[in-house]
C-alpha positions as CSV (number, residue, x, y, z in Angstrom):
1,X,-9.2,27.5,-48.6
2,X,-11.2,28.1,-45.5
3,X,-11.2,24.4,-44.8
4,X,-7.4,24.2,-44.9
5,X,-7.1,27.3,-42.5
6,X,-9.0,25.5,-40.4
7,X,-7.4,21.9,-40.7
8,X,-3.8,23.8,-39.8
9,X,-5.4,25.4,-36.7
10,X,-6.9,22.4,-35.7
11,X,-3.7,20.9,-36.1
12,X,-1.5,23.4,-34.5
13,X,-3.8,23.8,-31.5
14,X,-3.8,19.9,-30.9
15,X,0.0,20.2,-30.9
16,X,0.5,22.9,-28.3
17,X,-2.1,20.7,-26.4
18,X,0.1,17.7,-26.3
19,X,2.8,19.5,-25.8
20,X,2.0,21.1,-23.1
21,X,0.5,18.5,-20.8
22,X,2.8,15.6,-21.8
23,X,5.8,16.7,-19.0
24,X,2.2,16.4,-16.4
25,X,1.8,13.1,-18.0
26,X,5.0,11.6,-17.6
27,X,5.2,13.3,-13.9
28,X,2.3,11.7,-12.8
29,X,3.5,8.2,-14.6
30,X,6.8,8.0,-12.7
31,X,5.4,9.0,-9.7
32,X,2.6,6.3,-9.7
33,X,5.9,3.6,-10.4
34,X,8.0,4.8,-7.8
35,X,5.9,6.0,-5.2
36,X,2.0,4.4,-5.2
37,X,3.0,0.8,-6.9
38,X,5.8,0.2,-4.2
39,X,3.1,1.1,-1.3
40,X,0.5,-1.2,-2.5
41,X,2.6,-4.2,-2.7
42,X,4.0,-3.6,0.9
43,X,-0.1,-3.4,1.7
44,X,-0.3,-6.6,0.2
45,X,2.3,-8.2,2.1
46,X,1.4,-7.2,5.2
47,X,-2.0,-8.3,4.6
48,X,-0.9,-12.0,3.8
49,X,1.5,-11.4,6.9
50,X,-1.8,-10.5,8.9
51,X,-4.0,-13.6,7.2
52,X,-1.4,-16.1,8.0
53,X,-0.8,-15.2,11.5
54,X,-0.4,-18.4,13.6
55,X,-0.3,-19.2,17.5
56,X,3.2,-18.8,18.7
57,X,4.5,-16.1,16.4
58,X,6.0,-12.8,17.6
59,X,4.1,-10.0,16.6
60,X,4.7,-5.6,17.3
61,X,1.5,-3.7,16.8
62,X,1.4,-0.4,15.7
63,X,1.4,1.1,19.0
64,X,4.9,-0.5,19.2
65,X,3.8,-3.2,21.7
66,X,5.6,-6.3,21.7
67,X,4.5,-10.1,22.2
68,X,3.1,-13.3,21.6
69,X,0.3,-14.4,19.7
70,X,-1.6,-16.5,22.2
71,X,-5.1,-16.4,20.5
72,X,-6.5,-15.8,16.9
73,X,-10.5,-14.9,16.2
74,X,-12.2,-13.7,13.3
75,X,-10.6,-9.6,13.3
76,X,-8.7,-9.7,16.5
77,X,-5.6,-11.5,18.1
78,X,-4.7,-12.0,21.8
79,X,-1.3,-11.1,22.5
80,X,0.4,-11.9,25.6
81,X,3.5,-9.3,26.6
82,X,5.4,-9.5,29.9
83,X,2.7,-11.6,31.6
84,X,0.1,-9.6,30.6
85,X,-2.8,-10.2,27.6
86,X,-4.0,-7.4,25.4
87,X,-6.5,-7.8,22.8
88,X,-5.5,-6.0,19.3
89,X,-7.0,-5.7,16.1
90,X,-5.5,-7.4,13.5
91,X,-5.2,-4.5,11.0
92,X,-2.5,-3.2,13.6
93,X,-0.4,-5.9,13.4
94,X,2.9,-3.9,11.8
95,X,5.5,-6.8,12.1
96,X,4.9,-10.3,11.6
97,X,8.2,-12.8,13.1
98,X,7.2,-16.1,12.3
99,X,7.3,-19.3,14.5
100,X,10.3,-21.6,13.5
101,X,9.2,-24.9,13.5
């Protein structure tokens, strides 16, 4: 008899467990779909944006300055805006308008 006492509390207390943290489950879950998964595959866009960056194309950093990639090394780019050439880091490349061909 003791057993079985102890079975239904194991029982009920498992219960009251799940019930209570399942609404922080499912909080967490939506919020991962609509708020975390949409930010890493803008990440991931930009980042092929960034990779695929070619002499010619129009770029505005992050800093909001516009121009013209004129030179492309390992982790920075040359830009040239209004006649003058500024050095950037790639990672603050925030818009990518690419050359038409």
């Amino acid at each position: 008899m003791f057993f079985m006492l102890e079975a239904a509390a194991t029982d009920s207390f498992w219960g009251l467990l799940m019930s209570n943290t399942m609404p922080f489950i499912i909080v967490l879950a939506v919020m991962y779909f609509m708020l975390i998964s949409p930010q890493k595959k803008r990440e991931k866009r930009m980042q092929e944006l960034r990779n695929t960056l070619e002499i010619g194309d129009g770029v505005v950093t992050a800093g909001g300055i516009v121009g013209r990639v004129i030179s492309i090394k390992e982790d920075t780019v040359v830009i040239e805006s209004a006649s003058s050439k500024i050095r950037v880091k790639r990672w603050s490349i925030s818009e990518v308008e690419k050359l038409e061909a």
